[in-house]
Each structure stands twice: as structure tokens, then as C-alpha cells.
N, C-alpha and C positions, 0 to 999 in steps of 0.2 A: 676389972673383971668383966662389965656388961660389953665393953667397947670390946674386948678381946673376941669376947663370945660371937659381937656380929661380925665382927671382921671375919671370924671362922666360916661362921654360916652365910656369907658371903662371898668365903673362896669351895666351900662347898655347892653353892648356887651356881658357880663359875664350873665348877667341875663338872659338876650334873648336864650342863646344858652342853660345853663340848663333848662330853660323854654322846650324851641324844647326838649332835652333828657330825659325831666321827660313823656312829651306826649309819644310818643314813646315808652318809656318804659309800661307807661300806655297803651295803644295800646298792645302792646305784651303781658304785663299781662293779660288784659281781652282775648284777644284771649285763653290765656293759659285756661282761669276761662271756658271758651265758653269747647273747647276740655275736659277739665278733666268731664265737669259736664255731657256731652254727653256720654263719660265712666262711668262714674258713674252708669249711667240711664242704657248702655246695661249690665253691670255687675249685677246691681241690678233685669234688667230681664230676666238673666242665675240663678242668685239664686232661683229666686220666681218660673221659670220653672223647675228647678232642686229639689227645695221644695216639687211642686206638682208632680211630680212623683215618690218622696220618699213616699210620704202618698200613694200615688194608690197603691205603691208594698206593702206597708205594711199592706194596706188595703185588698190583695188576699193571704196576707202569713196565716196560718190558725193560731187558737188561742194559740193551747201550744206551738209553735216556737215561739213564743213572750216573755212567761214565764222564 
């Protein structure tokens, strides 16, 4: 019965402690999800500002430089 009991509270210690490194891990991942999506967002508005001042220059280029 004493042998049973530590093995338990040994697969308990086991559990506890992946428990703690799964958080953790989760923690850092979200952070990671937080940064990447922040990039995302200023990259996405370098394109949309880079977009729109392709259309304005093409917009003053005259008609047969287009052809």
C-alpha cells in the first residue's frame, strides 16, 4: 500500500510539473500569436500605403505610357 501510494504521488509530481511547462509554453506561444499579429498589421499597412501611391503615380502617368 506505501509503495502504491508513492508511485501515485510520483505520477502526480509528474503531472503537476508538465502541467507548469505546458502553461508556460502556452504563455510564450500567445505572446509569440500577440507579436507576429502586430506585424502582420504594420506590414499589411506598408502594403495598403505602398498600393496607394502606386495608383496616384499611375494615376499622373499620361495615357499612352500605359499602352
Amino acid at each position: 500500500m506505501e509503495a502504491e501510494l508513492a508511485r501515485l504521488e510520483e505520477k502526480v509530481n509528474q503531472l503537476a510539473h508538465v502541467c507548469r511547462q505546458l502553461r508556460t509554453e502556452n504563455q510564450n506561444l500567445r505572446q509569440q500569436l500577440l507579436e507576429t499579429s502586430q506585424e502582420n498589421l504594420q506590414l499589411k499597412q506598408k502594403v495598403d500605403g505602398a498600393a496607394e501611391r502606386l495608383v496616384s503615380i499611375l494615376a499622373k502617368l499620361p495615357e499612352e505610357a500605359c499602352e
